[in-house]
C-alpha positions as CSV (number, residue, x, y, z in Angstrom):
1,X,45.6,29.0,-22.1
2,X,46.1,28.4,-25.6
3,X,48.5,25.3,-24.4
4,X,46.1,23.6,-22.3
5,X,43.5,23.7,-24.7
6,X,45.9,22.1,-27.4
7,X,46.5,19.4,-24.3
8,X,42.7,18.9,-24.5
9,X,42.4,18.5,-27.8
10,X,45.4,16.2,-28.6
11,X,44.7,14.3,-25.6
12,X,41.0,13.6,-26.7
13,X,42.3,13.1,-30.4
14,X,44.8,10.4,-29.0
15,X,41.6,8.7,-27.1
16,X,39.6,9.1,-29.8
17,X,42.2,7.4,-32.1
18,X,42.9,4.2,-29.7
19,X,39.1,3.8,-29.5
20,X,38.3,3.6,-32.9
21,X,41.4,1.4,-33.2
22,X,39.8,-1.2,-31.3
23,X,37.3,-1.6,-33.9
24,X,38.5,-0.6,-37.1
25,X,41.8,-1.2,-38.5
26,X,43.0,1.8,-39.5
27,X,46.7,1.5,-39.6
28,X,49.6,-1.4,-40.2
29,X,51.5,-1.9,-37.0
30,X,54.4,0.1,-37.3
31,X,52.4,3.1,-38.5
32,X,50.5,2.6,-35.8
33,X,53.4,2.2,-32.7
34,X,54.3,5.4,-34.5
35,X,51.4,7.4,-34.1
36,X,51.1,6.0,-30.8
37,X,54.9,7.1,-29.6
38,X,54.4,10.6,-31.3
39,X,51.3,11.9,-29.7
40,X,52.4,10.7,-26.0
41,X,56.1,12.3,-27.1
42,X,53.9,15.8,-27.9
43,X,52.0,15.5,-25.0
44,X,54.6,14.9,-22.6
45,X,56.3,17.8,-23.8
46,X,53.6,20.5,-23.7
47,X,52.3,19.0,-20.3
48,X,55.9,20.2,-19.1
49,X,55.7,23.6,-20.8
50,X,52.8,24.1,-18.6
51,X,55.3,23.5,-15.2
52,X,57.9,25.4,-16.6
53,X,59.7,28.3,-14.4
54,X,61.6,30.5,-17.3
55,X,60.8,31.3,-20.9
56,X,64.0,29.3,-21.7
57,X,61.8,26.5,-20.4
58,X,58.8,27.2,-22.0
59,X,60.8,27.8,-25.3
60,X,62.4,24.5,-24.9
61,X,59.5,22.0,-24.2
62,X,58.2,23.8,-27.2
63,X,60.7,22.9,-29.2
64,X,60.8,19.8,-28.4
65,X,57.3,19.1,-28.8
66,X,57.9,19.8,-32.7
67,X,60.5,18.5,-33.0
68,X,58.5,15.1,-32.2
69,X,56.0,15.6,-34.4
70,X,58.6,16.5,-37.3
71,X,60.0,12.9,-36.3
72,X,56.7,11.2,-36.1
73,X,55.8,12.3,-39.4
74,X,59.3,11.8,-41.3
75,X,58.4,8.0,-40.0
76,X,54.9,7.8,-40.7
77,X,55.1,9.1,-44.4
78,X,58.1,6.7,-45.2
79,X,58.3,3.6,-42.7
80,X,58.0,0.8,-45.7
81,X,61.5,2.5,-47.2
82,X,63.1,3.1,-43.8
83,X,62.1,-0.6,-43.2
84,X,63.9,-2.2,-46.5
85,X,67.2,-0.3,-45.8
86,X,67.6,-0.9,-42.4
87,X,71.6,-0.7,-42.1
88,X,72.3,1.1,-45.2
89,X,70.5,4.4,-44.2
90,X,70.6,7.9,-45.4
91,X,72.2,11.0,-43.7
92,X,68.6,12.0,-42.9
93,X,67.5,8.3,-41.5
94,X,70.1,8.8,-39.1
95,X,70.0,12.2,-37.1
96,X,65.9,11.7,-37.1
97,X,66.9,8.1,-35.3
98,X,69.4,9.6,-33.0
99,X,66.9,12.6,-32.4
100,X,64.3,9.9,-31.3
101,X,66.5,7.8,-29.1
102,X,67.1,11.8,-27.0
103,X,63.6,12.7,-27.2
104,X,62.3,8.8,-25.8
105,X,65.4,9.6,-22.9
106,X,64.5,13.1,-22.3
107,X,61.0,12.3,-22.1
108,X,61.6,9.5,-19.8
109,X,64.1,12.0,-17.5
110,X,60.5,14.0,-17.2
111,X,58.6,12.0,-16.5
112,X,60.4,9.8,-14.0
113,X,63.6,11.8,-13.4
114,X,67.5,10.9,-14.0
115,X,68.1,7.5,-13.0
116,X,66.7,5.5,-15.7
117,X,67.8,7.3,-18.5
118,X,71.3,7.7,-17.5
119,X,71.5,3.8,-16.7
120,X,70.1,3.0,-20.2
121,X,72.4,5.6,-21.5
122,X,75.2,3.6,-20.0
123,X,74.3,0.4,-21.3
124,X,73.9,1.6,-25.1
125,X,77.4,3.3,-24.6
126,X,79.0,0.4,-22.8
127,X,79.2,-1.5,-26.2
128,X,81.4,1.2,-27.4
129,X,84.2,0.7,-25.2
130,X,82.9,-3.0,-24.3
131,X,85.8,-4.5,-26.7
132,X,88.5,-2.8,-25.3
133,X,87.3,-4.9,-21.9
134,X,88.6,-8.3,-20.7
135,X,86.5,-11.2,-20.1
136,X,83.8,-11.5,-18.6
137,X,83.6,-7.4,-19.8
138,X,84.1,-8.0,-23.4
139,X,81.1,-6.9,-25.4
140,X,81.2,-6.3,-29.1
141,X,79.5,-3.5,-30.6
142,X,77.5,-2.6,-34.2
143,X,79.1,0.6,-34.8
144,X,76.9,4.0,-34.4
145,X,75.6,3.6,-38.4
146,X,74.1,0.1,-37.5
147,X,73.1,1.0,-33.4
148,X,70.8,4.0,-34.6
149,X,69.1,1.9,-37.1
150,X,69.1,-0.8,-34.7
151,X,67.8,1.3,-31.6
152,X,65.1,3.8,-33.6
153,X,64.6,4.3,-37.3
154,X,64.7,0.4,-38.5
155,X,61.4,0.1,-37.0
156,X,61.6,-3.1,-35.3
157,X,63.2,-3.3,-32.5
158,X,64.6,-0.7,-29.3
159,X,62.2,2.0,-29.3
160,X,59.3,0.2,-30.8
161,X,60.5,-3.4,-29.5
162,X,57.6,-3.0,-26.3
163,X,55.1,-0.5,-27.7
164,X,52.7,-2.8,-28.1
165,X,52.7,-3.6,-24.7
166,X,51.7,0.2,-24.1
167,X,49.2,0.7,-27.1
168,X,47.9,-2.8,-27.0
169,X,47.2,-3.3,-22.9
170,X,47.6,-0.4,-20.4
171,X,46.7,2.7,-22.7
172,X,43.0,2.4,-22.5
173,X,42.9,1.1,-19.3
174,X,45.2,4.1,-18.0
175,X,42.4,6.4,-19.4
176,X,39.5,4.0,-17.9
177,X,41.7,4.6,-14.0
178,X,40.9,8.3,-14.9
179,X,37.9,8.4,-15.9
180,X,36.6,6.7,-13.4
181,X,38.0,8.9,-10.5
182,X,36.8,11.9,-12.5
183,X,33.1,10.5,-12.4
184,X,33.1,9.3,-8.5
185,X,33.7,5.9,-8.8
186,X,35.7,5.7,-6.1
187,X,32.9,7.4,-3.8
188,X,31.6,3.5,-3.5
189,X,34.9,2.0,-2.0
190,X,35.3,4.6,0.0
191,X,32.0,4.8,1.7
192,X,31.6,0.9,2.0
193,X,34.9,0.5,3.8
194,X,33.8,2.8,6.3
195,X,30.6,1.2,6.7
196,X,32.5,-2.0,7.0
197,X,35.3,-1.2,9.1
198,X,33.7,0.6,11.3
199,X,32.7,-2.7,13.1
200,X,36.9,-3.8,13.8
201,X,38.8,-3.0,16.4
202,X,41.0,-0.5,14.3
203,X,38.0,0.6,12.3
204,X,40.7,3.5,10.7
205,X,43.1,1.5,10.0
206,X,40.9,-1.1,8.3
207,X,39.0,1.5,6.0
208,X,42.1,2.4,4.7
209,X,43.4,-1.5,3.8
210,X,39.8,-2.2,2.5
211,X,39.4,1.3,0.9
212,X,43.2,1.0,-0.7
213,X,42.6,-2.5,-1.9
214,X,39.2,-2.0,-3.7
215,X,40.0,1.5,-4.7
216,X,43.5,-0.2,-6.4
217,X,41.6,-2.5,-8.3
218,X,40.3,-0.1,-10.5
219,X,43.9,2.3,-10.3
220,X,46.6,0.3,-10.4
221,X,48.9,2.6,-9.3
222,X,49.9,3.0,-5.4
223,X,50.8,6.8,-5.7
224,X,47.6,7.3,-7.2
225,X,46.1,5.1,-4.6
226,X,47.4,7.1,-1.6
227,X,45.9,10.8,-2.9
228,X,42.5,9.2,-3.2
229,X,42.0,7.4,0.0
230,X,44.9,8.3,2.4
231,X,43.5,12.7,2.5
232,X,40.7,10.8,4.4
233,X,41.8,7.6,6.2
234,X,45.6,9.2,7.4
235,X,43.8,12.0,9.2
236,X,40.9,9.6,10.4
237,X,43.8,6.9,11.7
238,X,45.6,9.6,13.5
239,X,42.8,11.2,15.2
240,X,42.0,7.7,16.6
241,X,45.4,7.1,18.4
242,X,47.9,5.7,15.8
243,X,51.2,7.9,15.3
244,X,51.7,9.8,11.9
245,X,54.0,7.5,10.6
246,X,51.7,4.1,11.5
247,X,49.2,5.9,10.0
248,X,51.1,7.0,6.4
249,X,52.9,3.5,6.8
250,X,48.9,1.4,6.5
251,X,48.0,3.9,3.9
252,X,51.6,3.4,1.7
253,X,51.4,-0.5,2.2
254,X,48.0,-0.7,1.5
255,X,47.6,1.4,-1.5
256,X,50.5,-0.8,-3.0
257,X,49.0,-3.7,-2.8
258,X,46.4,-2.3,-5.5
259,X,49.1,-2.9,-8.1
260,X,48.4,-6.8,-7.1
261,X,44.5,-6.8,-7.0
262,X,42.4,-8.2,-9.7
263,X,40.3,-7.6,-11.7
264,X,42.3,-4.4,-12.6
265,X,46.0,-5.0,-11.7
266,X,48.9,-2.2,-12.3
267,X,50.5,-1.3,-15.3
268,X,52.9,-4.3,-14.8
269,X,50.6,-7.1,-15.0
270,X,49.6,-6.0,-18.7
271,X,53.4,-5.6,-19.4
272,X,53.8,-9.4,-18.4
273,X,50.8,-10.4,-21.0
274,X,52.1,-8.1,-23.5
275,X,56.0,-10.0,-22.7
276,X,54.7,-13.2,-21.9
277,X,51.6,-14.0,-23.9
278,X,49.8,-15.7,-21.2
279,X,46.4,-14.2,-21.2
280,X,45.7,-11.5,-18.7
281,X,42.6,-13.2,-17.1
282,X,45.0,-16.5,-16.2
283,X,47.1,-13.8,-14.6
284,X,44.1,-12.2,-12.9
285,X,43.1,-15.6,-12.0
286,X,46.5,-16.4,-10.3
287,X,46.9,-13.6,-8.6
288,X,44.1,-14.0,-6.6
289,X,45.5,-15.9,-3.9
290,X,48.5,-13.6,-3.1
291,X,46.4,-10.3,-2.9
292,X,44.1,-11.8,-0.3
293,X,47.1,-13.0,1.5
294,X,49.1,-9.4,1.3
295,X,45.6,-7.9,2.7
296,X,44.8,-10.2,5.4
297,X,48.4,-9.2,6.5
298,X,47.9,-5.5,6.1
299,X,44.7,-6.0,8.1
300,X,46.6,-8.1,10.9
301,X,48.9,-5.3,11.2
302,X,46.2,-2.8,11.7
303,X,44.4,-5.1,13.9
304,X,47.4,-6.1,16.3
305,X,48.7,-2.5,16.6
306,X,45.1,-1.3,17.4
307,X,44.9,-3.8,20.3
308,X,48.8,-3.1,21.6
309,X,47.9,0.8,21.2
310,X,44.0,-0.2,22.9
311,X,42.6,1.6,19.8
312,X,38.6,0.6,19.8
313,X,35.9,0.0,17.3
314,X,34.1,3.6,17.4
315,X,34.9,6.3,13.9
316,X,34.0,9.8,15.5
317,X,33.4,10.8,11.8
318,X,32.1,14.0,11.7
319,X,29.2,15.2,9.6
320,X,31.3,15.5,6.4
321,X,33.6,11.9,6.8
322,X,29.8,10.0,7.1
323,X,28.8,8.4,4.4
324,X,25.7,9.2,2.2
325,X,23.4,6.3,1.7
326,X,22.0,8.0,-1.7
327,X,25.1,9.3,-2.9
328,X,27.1,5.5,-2.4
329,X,24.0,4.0,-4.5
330,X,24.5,6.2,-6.9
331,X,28.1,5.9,-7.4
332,X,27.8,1.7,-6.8
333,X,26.8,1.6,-10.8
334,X,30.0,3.0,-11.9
335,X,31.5,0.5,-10.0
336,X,29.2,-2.8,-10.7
337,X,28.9,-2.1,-14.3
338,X,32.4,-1.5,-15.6
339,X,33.3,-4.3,-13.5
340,X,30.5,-6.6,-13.9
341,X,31.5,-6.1,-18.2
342,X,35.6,-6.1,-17.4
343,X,35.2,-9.8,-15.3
344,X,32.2,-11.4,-18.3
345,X,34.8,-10.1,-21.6
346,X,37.7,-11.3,-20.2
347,X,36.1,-14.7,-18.9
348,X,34.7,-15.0,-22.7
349,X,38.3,-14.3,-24.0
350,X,37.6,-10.8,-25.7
351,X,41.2,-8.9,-25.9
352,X,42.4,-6.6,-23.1
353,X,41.7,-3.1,-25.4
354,X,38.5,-4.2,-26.6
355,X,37.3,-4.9,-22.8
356,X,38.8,-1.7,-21.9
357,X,36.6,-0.1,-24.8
358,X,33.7,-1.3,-23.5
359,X,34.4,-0.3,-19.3
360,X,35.3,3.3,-20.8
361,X,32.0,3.3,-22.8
362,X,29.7,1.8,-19.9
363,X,31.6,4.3,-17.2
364,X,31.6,7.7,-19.7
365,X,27.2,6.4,-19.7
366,X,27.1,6.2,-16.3
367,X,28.5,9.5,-15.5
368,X,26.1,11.3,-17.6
369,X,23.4,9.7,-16.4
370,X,25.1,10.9,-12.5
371,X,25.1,14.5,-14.3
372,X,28.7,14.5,-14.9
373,X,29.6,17.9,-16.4
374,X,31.4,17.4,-19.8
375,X,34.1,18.8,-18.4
376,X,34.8,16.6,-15.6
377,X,34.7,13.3,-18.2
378,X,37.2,15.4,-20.2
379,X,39.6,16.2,-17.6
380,X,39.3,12.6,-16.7
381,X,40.0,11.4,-20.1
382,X,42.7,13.9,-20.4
383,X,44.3,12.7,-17.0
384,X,44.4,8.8,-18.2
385,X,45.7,9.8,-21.4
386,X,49.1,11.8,-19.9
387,X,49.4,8.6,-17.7
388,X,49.4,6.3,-20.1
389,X,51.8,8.3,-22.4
390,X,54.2,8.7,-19.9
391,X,53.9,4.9,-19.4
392,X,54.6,5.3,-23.8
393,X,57.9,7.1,-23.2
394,X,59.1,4.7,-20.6
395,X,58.1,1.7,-22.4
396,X,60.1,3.1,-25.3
397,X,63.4,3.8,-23.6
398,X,63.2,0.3,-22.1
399,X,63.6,-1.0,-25.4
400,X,66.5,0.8,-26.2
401,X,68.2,-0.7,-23.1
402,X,66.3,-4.8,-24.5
403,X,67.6,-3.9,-27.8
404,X,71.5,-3.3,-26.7
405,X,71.2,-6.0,-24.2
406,X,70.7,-8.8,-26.9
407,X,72.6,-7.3,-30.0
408,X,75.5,-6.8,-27.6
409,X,75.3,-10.2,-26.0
410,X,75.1,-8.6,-22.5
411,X,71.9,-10.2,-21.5
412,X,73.4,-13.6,-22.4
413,X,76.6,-12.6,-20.3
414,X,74.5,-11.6,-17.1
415,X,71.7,-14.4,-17.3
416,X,74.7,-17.0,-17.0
417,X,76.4,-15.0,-14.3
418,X,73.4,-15.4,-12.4
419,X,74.0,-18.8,-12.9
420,X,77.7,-18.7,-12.3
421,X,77.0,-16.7,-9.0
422,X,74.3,-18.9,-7.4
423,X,76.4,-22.2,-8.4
424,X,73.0,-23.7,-9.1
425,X,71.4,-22.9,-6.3
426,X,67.7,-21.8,-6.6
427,X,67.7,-19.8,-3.9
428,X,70.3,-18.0,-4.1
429,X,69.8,-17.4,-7.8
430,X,66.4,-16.0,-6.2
431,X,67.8,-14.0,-3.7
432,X,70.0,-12.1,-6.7
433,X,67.3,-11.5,-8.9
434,X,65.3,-10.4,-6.5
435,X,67.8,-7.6,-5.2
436,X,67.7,-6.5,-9.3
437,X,64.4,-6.2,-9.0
438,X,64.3,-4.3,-5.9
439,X,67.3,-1.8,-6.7
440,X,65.5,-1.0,-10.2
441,X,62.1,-0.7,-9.1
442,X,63.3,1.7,-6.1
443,X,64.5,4.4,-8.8
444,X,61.5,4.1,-11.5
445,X,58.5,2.7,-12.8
446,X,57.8,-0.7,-11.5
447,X,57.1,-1.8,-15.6
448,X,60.4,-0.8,-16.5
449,X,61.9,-2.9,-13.6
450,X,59.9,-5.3,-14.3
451,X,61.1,-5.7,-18.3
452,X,64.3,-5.2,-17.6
453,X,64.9,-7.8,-14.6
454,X,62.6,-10.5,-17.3
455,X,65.1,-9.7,-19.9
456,X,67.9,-11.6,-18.0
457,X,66.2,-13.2,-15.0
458,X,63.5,-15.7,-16.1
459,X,65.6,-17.5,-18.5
460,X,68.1,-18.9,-15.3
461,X,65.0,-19.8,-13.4
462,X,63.1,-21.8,-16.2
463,X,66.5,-23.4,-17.0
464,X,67.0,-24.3,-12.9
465,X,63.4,-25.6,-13.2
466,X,61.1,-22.9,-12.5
467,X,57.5,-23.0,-14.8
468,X,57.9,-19.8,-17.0
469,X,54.7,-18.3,-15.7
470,X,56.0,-18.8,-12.3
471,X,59.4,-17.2,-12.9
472,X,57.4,-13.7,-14.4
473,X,55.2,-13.7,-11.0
474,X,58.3,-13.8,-9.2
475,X,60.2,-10.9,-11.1
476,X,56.4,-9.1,-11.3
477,X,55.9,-8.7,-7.7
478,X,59.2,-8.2,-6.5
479,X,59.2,-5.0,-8.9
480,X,55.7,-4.1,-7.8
481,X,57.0,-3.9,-3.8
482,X,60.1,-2.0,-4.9
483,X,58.1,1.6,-4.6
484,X,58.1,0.8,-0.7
485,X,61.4,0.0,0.2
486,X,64.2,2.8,1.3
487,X,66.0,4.9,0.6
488,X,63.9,6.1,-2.9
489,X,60.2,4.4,-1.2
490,X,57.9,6.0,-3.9
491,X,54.5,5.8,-2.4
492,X,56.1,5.7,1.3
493,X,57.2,9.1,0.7
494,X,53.9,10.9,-0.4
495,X,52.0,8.8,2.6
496,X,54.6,10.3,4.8
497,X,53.8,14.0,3.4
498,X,50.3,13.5,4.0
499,X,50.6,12.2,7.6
500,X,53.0,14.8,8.3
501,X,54.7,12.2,9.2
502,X,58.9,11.6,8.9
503,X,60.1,9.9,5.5
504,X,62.3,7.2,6.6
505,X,60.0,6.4,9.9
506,X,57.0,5.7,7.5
507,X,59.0,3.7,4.8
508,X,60.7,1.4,7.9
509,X,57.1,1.0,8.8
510,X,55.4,0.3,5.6
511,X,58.1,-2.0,4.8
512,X,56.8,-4.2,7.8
513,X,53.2,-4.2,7.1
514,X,54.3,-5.2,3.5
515,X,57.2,-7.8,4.7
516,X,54.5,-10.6,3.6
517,X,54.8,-9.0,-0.4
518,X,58.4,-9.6,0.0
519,X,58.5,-13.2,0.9
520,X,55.7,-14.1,-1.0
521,X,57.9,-14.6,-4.5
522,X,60.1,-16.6,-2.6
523,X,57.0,-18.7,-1.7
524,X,55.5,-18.6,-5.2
525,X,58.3,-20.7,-6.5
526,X,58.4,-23.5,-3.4
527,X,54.6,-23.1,-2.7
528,X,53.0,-22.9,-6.7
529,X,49.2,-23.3,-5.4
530,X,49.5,-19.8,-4.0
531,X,49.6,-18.8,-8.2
532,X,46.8,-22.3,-8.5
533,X,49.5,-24.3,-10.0
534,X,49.7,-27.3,-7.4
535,X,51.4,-30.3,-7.7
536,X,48.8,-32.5,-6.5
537,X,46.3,-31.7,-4.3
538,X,48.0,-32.3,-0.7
539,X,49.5,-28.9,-1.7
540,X,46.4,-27.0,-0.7
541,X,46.7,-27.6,2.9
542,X,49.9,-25.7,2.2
543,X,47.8,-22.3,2.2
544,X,46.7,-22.6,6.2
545,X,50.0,-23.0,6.8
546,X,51.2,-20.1,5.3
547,X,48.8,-17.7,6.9
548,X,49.4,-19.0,10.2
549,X,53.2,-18.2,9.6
550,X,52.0,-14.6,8.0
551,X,50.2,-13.7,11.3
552,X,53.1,-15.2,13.5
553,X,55.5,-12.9,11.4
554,X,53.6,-9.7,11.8
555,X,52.7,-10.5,15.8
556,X,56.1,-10.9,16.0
557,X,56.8,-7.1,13.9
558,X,54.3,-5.6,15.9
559,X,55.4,-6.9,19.3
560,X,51.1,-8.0,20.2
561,X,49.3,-11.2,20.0
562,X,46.9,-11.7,22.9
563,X,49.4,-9.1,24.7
564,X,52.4,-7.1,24.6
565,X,55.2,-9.5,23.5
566,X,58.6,-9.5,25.0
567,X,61.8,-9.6,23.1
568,X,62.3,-13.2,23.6
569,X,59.1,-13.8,22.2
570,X,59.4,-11.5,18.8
571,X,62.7,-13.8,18.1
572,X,60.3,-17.1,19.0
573,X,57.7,-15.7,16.3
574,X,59.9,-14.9,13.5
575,X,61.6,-18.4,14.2
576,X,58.3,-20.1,14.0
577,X,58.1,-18.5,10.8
578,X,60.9,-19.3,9.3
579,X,60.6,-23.2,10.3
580,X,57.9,-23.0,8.2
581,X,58.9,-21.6,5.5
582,X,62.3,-24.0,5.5
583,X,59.0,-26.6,5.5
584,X,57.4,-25.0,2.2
585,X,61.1,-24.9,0.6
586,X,62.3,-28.5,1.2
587,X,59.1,-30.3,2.0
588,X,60.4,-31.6,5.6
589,X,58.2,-32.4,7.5
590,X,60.5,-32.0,11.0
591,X,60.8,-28.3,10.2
592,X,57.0,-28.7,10.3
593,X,56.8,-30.0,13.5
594,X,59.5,-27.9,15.1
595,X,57.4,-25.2,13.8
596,X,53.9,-26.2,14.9
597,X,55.7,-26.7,18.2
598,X,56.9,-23.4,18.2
599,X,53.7,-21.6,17.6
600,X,51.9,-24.0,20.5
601,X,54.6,-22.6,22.7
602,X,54.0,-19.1,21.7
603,X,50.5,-19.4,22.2
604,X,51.0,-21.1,25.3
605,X,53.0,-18.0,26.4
606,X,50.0,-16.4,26.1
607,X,47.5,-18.6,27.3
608,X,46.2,-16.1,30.0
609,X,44.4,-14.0,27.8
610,X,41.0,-15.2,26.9
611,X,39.8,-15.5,22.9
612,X,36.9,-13.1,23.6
613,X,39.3,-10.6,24.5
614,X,41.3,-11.1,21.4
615,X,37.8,-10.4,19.1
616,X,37.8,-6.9,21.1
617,X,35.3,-8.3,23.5
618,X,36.1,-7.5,27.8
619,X,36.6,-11.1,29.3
620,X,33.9,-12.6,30.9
C-alpha cells in the first residue's frame, strides 16, 4: 500500500515537474536529462516491486530503486565538475557510471525483457576483444577508464546522448495517451465506428479498422490499441462469422497502423524529430498519404473476406455493445478539443511539449467537467507517466549501444558494408536495411529499432541518393510493422489471446492484412509523392496506380474479388502487382502496360458478376 502510494506521488511529482518545465526554465540541460532519467529509473523499479513473487524480489527492486536515486543525486549535485574531467575521473565517478550503465540495462531487461540488453551488452563488450579481430572485425577500444566516462558519467553522450528525444517529445504526450483513456475519450471512436460501419458489408470487421485507426491516433501504441478496441470488435467479428484468428489478425493489423496515423503518431515518429530535426508537423503532414493507404488496405481485407465468407451488413449488438447518443456527445469534446488545439499549435509552429501541455490541460478540463473522479485523472496520469519512463530507460540504453557504435568506428564499418554488400544497388541496399529493421523491431520497442537501424542505415541511402527525410520514413515504418511479423509478433500475440485464437495463425494472418505497410517503404523511396515530395506533378497520377495494385494484392491474399478466385488467378493478381510496382521502380512504361493488361484480364475473369453485387447489393 505504502508503495503504490509513493508510485502516486512520484509519478504526479514527475508530471508536475515536465509541466512546469514547459514554461519555466528551471534547470540547465544536463541537470535536467538527469532528473528526468532518475525519476523514470525509480519508478520503474518500485512499479516492479509491486509484481514481485518473493521478498528476495521485493528486497531487490527496492534496492535498486535507491540505489538510482543515490546516482541521480551524486549527478545532480556535481554535473559541472563531472563535466570538466571527463577522462580523468575519480574512483567514485567511476563505479556510480558503471552502476548507471546496469541500472539503464536492468531497467530496460524489465521493461522489455532480455534481448535488447544483452545485444547492447555485446556491442559495448565487442570493443574489448574487437583488436584482437582481423579485418573487417578489427575495432579499437578506449579502455574501461575512458568507456564509463564515455558511456554514463561524462554527461554527454551514451546514456544521455537521446534523452531529449524522451523528455523533449514523447513524455508528455505518453501521459496525454493516458489520460485520455482514463477520462473516456476513446468512448467517441468507438461508438462512431460502429455507427459508421454498421452500413459495410463486414460492419465488424470495419469498426475495428475504423475504431483501431482513430483510437491510434490519439495512442500511439498497437498493444495499447488492441486492449481498447479489440475486448469489443474480436468478440463482435467472431459472432458475425469470421474465424478467431481473422478476427485477432483485423484487430492486430489494424491497431498497428495507429503507430502511422496523424495527428498523434507513435512514440517513433517523435524519436525521428528529436534525431532528425525535421519538425513533427512536416512529418505528420507526410504521413498522411501512407496511413490512408495502410487503412484502405485493412478495410479491403475486411471487405473481401466478408463477401468470400458471405458475411452481411447487420451488427446484432446487444443492448450493452449499442451505442449511447448522449454519452458519444459527451465524450466527442475530449476528442475535438485536444485535437482541435494539437492540429492549430503545431500548424502555428509551437514546440511538441508545449502543444502537449496544452492537450493535457484542455483534456484534464474536460473530464472534470464529464465528472471525472480525481482518481481516475490520477490513475490516468500515473499510467502515461510509467509509459513514458519506460520509453526513458529504453531511450537510455540505446545510447549506450550510439555511443560505442561511433567511438568504436563500428557504425562506420557497417554503414559501408551495406554498401559493400548491395554493390550499389538501391534496392538491395533496401532490402538489407530493411531485414535490420525488421529483426530489431521483432525483439523490442519499435523506437529503439528505429535509432539503431538510423544510426547506420540512412547515411548509405542519402549517399546512393535517397532525400534524408525520405531515408528516416523508410527505416521508421519498417520498425513500426516489425511488432507484426513472426516469430516474436508483439501485438499479433495479445490479438491472438483475446480471440482465443492460435498465435502463429493470427500473426500469418495479420501479416497479410498489413503486407501493404511492408511494401510501402520500398515505394516511399521510388514513389516520393506518397511522403508529398513529387518530382513534378505527373507523379500524382502515380497514387491511383498504387491503390489499384494494393487492392489487386490483397484480392489476390484473400483469394475474392467479385468471386472465389482460383489458384491460377491469386498468381495473376500478385503478378499484376508486381508489374506495377517494377513500373513505380524504373519508370517503364511497358511494365505499365503489361500490368494494366493484367488487371483487364483479371477483371475480365470475372466479368460475370455484376458491380451491384460487388457493393453488397443481390443482382438485378
Amino acid at each position: 500500500m505504502l508503495i503504490k502510494m509513493g508510485i502516486n506521488l512520484i509519478g504526479l511529482g514527475m508530471f508536475l515537474y515536465h509541466m512546469v518545465s514547459t514554461q519555466v526554465l528551471l534547470q540547465s540541460t544536463i541537470a535536467h536529462l538527469n532528473t528526468h532519467l532518475t525519476l523514470a529509473l525509480v519508478l520503474i523499479f518500485l512499479s516492479n516491486n509491486i509484481k514481485s513473487k518473493t521478498r528476495l524480489e521485493t528486497y531487490l527492486s527496492s534496492s535498486l530503486a535507491v540505489f538510482s536515486l543515490i546516482c541521480g543525486l551524486y549527478i545532480q549535485l556535481q554535473w559541472q565538475e563531472l563535466q570538466m574531467r571527463m577522462y580523468f575521473n575519480t574512483l567514485s565517478d567511476l563505479i556510480i557510471g558503471g552502476a548507471l550503465i546496469f541500472l539503464a540495462l536492468e531497467s530496460t531487461r524489465r521493461e522489455m525483457g532480455l534481448f535488447l540488453p544483452i545485444f547492447i551488452l555485446c556491442v559495448v563488450i565487442y570493443p574489448f576483444v574487437g583488436h584482437l579481430l582481423p579485418e573487417p572485425f578489427y575495432c579499437h577500444s578506449l579502455g574501461i577508464k575512458k568507456t564509463i566516462s564515455k558511456l554514463s558519467i561524462g554527461l554527454e553522450s551514451g546514456i544521455f546522448q537521446y534523452l531529449s528525444i524522451s523528455t523533449n517529445y514523447i513524455f508528455l504526450f505518453a501521459v496525454f495517451g493516458g489520460l485520455l483513456q482514463a477520462v473516456g475519450g476513446t468512448e467517441f471512436f468507438i461508438g462512431i465506428s460502429r455507427i459508421l460501419a454498421g452500413r459495410i458489408q463486414g460492419g465488424p470487421g470495419m469498426i475495428a479498422v475504423l475504431s483501431s485507426a482513430l483510437v491510434g491516433s490519439i495512442t500511439g501504441s498497437g498493444a495499447a490499441n488492441v486492449m481498447i478496441t479489440g475486448v469489443f470488435t474480436i468478440p463482435l467479428m467472431k459472432r458475425t462469422g469470421f474465424k478467431p484468428e481473422q478476427a485477432g489478425a483485423i484487430e492486430a493489423a489494424a491497431s498497428n497502423g495507429g503507430q502511422i496515423m496523424p495527428p498523434i503518431m507513435g512514440m517513433v515518429a517523435f524519436a525521428m524529430a528529436g534525431l532528425t530535426g525535421i519538425p513533427y508537423i512536416n512529418i505528420c503532414a507526410m504521413a498522411v498519404i501512407p496511413a490512408a493507404l495502410y487503412y484502405f488496405t485493412c478495410g479491403t481485407y475486411v471487405y473481401l473476406n466478408a463477401k468470400r465468407l458471405n458475411i452481411g451488413r447487420g451488427l446484432d449488438m446487444n443492448e450493452k455493445e449499442r451505442p449511447n447518443r448522449k454519452s458519444m456527445f459527451l465524450s466527442s469534446l475530449t476528442f475535438v478539443v485536444p485535437f482541435t488545439l494539437i492540429v492549430v499549435l503545431l500548424i502555428k509552429g509551437y514546440s511538441v511539449m508545449l502543444v502537449a501541455f496544452w492537450a493535457i490541460v484542455s483534456v484534464i478540463l474536460i473530464g472534470i467537467i464529464n465528472r471525472k473522479s480525481a482518481k481516475e485523472i490520477i490513475n490516468g496520469i500515473t499510467a502515461g507517466v510509467k509509459a513514458g519512463s519506460g520509453i526513458a530507460a529504453s531511450v537510455a540504453a540505446v545510447g549506450l549501444l550510439a555511443t560505442t557504435f561511433i567511438t568504436s568506428g563500428l557504425g562506420v564499418k557497417i554503414a559501408s558494408g551495406i554498401e559493400l554488400w548491395s554493390r550499389g544497388n538501391l534496392f538491395l541496399a533496401l532490402l538489407i536495411i530493411w531485414a535490420v529493421c525488421i529483426v530489431l523491431g521483432c525483439v523490442g520497442l519499435a523506437i529503439t529499432a528505429y535509432i539503431v537501424a538510423a544510426l547506420f542505415g540512412v547515411a548509405p541511402l542519402v549517399k546512393m541518393g535517397v532525400p534524408f527525410e525520405i531515408a528516416h520514413f523508410f527505416v521508421m515504418y519498417a520498425s513500426v510493422f516489425a511488432f507484426l511479423t513472426p516469430p516474436i509478433a508483439v501485438v499479433a500475440l495479445i490479438a491472438a489471446r483475446v480471440a482465443g485464437a492460435t498465435y502463429l495463425k493470427t500473426a500469418k494472418e495479420s501479416t497479410k492484412i498489413a503486407l501493404a505497410a511492408f511494401l510501402l517503404p520500398f515505394l516511399f523511396i521510388y514513389s516520393p509523392v506518397l511522403l508529398l515530395k513529387p518530382k513534378n506533378l505527373a507523379d500524382v497520377w502515380e497514387i491511383p496506380i498504387i491503390i489499384v495494385g494494393l487492392v489487386v494484392l490483397e484480392s489476390g491474399l484473400v483469394g475474392y474479388l467479385f468471386r472465389s478466385y482460383t489458384v491460377w488467378e491469386r498468381v495473376i493478381s500478385i503478378a499484376a502487382m508486381v508489374l506495377l510496382s517494377l513500373f513505380l521502380a524504373t519508370k517503364g512504361e511497358a511494365f505499365l502496360i503489361f500490368g494494366g493488361f493484367v488487371v483487364g484480364a483479371l477483371l475480365f475473369l470475372n466479368r460475370k458478376i455484376t458491380p451491384a453485387s460487388f457493393l453488397g447489393r443481390p443482382p438485378l
